[in-house]
N, C-alpha and C positions, 0 to 999 in steps of 0.2 A: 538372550534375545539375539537372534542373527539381523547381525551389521545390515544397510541398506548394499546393492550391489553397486552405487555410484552415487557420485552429487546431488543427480537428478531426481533419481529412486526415493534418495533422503529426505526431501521433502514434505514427504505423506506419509515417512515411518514414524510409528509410534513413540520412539527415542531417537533422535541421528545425532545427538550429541556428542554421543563418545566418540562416534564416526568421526565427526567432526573434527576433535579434539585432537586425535589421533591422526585427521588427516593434515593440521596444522603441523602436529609435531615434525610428521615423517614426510612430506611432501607440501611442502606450503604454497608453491608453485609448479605445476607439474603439464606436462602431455597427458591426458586419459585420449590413448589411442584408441580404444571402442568404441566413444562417445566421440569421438575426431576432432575434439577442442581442446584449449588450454582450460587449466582450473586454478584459479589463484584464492586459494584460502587463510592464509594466515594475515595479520592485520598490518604489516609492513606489504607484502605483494596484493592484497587490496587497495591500498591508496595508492602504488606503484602504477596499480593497469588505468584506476579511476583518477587518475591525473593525469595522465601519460599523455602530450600532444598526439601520439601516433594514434588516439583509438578516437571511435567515433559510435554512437548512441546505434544507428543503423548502421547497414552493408552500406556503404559508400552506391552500391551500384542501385540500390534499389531502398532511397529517400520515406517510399510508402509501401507496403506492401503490394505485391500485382492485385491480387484478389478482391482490395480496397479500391483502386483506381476507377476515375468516371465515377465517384458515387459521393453522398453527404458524408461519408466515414473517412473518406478521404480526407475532405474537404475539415475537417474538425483534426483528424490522426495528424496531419501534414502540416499543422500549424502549431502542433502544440509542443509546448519547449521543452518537454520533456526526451521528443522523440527529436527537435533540431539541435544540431551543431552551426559553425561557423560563423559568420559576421551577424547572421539574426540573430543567434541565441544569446547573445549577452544582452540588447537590449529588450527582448521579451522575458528575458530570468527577470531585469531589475522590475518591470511591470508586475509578474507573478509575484515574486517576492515583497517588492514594496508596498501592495495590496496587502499580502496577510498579515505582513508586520501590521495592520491595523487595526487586526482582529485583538477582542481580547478576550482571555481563556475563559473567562467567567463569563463574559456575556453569550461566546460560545455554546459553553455548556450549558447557560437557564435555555439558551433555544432550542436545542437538542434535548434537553431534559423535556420540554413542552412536547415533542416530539415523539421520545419514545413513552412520555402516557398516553399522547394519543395512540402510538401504536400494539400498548401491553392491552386498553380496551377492546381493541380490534382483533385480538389473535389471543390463541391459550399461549402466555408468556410462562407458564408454569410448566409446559409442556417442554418436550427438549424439540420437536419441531419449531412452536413456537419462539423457543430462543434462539435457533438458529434464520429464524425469519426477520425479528427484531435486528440479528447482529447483520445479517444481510442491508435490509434497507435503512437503518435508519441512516446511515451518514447520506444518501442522499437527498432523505427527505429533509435532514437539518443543511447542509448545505445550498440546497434550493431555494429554502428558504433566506438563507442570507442572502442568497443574489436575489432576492425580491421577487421571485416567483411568488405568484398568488397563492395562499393553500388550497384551491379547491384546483389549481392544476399541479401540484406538489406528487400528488399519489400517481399520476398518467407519466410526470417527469422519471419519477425515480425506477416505473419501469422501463423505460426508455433509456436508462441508462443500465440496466442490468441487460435489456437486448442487447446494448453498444457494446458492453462488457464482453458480450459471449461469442458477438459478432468478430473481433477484432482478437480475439485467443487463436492461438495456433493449432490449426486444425479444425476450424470451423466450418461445417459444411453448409451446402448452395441451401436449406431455409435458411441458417440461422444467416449468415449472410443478408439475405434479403430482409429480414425481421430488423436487424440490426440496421440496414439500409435509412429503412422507415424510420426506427427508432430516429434517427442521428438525424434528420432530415426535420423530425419532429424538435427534438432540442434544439438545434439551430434557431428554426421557427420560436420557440416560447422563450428560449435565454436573450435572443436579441430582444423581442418586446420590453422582456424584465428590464434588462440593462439600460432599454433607450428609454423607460419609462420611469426609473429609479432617482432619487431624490438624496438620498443619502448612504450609508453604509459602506458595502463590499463594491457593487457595481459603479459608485462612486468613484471610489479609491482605485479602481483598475481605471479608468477611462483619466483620474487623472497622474496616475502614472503612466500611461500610454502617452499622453499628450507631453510629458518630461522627458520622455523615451523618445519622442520622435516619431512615433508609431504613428501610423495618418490610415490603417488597414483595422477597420471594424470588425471584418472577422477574427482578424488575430485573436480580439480582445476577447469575443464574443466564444472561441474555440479553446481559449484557457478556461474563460469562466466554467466552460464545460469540462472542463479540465480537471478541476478541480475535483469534480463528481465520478467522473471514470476514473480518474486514478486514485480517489480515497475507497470506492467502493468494497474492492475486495481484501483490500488493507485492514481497513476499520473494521468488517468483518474479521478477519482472522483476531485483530488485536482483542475485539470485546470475545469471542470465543477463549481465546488462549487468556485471558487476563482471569472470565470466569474455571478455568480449570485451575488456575495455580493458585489461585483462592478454597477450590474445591478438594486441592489435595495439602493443605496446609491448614488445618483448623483451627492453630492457634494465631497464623496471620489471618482470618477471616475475623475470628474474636477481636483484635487489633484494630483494625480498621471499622469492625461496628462500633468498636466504643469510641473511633477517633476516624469520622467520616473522610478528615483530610487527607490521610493520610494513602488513600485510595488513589492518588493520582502516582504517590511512589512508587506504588504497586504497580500498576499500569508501564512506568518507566523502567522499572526491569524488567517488565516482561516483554518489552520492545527488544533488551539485548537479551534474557535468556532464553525466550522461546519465542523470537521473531516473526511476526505475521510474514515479512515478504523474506524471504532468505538469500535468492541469489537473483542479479541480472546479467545483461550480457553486454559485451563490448566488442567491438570489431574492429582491426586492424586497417589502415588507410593504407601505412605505408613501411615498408621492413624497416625495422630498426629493432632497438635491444630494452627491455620492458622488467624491470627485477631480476638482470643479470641473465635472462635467457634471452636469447639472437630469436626472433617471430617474425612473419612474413605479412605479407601484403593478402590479404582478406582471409587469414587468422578468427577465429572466434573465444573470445574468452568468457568462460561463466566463472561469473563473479559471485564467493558463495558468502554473501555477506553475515548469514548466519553464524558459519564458521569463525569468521575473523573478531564475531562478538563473543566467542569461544574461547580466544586464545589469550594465553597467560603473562604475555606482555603485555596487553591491551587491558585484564580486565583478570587479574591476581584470583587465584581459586574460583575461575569461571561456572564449575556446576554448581557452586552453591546460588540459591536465589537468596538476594538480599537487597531488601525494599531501600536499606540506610545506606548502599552500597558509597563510597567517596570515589571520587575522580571517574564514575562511571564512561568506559567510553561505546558509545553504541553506531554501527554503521549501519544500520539497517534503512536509515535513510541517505544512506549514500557518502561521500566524501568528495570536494571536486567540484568543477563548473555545474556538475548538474548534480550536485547534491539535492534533494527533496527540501524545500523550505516551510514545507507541512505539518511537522510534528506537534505543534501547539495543539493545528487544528483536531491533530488526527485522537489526540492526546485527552482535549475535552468533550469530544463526542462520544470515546469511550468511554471516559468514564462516566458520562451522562446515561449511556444503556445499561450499563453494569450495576449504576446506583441504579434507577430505575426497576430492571429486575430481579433484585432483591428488594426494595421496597415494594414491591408487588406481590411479594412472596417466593420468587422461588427458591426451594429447596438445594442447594448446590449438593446434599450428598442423594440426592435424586438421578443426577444427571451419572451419564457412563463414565466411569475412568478413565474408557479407550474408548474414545470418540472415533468414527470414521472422520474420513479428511476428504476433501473436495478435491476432485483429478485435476494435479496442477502441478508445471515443472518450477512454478515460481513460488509460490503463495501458499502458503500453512494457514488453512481453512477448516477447523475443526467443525464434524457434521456431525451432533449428538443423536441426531434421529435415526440416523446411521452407523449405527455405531456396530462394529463385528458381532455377529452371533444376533441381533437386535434387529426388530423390525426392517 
């Protein structure tokens, strides 16, 4: 199989593992002069760049994207702590964070489970459209849900966050923009009600950690809550995608886990470090200084190929093997660092809530393509079964 032609490429190839592997060994930190950025892929120059005081989530010069600016996408993108640095970002991490820690995985996943029956009713889950439909929406519909959105405005939310989703990717033209506009403008509108109207749970636990925090700005709260929905969306999708193929190409790990349901959540956690839903992000340079022994300049771009670094054989001993029992597993996929992801539970029992779901619904996993097409994406390993080469 020919290698992907870069980082970026690798993300939607059908293996980039070796790629990977090989780019850890021979270049772990490197110039890719084509692509005009740093690449830091081995799992020491990962934590390097995703520590590093010098780097910063955005371009220093431009906080929100232009394209976003004057608009509700803003207004939600610009608050969320995903996308801030500096003296906001630590007390809006402890709000995000202190919130989920409240979650717990089980009660997660009966509501998400609740969720994707209702949505296998709704759609052919036996189909490979239909599971790539499922693996789309449901985190947002079970998310919604925890923030006490009502269910009968759940299904209007969770498109509204697939517009926001589409809206706010790179390269987005003047509809999806506007579409996206509305969407955000929309969620703003029904997350605030939820939240100012909610009694206990998730919307609780953010307002009173905001109020520990210091936080006296309701949008803040109300732009994470939303937060939480844009950023699991396309994650959770690729995860329950990729979790059903390593199941579909392992038959005697599928027999495993029928006869021993729990053991599906292991499954799931190696498949976060060996075939990564989000693979790489990016970091930007503030100010020169020297970053894993190489001298970087002042507005620098580094992609961060987190996939790789869950690759490398310091990190994680005989990485192409998958292995559900693996010990000291170490996984980067959610990041390392001030703004590591403090999601995983969440993202963790949602999947496997859609996964159990459609196999108890029946579907056939050696039904589905081997070689799924993959959703056009510089970040995010999106398997599209309905799409799949040579196939519909």
């Amino acid at each position: 199989m020919t290698p992907p032609g870069n980082p970026i490429a690798a993300v939607t190839h059908p293996d980039p593992y070796p790629y990977y592997r090989e780019m850890v060994a021979t270049r772990p930190l490197h110039r890719d002069r084509d692509l005009g950025l740093w690449v830091a892929a081995s799992a020491e120059a990962v934590t390097a760049v995703l520590t590093s005081p010098l780097v910063r989530v955005r371009p220093p010069a431009e906080p929100v994207p232009a394209s976003l600016r004057g608009s509700p996408l803003a207004e939600i993108f610009g608050r969320l702590v995903r996308m801030t640095d500096g003296p906001a970002h630590g007390p809006l991490k402890q709000v995000v964070a202190g919130a989920l820690a409240t979650l717990d995985g089980e009660s997660v996943r009966a509501r998400a489970v609740g969720w994707a029956r209702t949505l296998v009713e709704r759609i052919d889950a036996k189909s490979p459209a239909g599971v790539d439909e499922l693996a789309r929406s449901l985190s947002a519909h079970a998310i919604a849900s925890l923030l006490a959105v009502p269910d009968a405005a759940v299904g209007p939310v969770e498109r509204s966050v697939r517009q926001y989703v589409t809206a706010v990717a790179p390269g987005a033209d003047a509809a999806r923009l506007e579409r996206g506009k509305v969407a955000a403008g929309h969620l703003v509108e029904t997350v605030r009600a939820a939240v100012a109207g909610a009694r206990a749970g998730l919307p609780v636990a953010l307002g009173r950690e905001a109020e520990r925090a210091g936080i006296a700005d309701p949008a803040a709260v109300v732009a994470n809550a939303i937060g939480f929905m844009t950023q699991a969306y396309e994650a959770t999708a690729g995860l329950i995608g990729n979790s059903l193929r390593a199941l579909a190409a392992r038959p005697g790990l599928r027999a495993s886990v029928a006869a021993n349901p729990a053991q599906l959540e292991a499954v799931i956690r190696e498949v976060l470090r060996h075939d990564a839903p989000v693979q790489n992000t990016r970091r930007f340079l503030a100010a020169d200084g020297v970053i894993g022994g190489q001298p970087m300049a002042a507005g620098d771009t580094v992609l961060v190929v987190l996939a790789a670094a869950n690759h490398d054989t310091a990190a994680n001993p005989r990485p192409e093997r998958f292995d559900e029992a693996r010990a000291s597993r170490r996984t980067f996929t959610f990041g390392v660092g001030p703004h590591a992801c403090p999601g995983e539970t969440l993202a963790v029992s949602i999947a496997r809530a859609g996964v159990e779901s459609l196999l108890a619904h029946g579907l056939d996993l050696d039904a589905l393509p081997a070689r799924p097409g993959y959703q056009p994406s510089g970040n995010v390993r999106i398997p599209l079964f309905a799409s799949a080469p040579g196939e519909g």
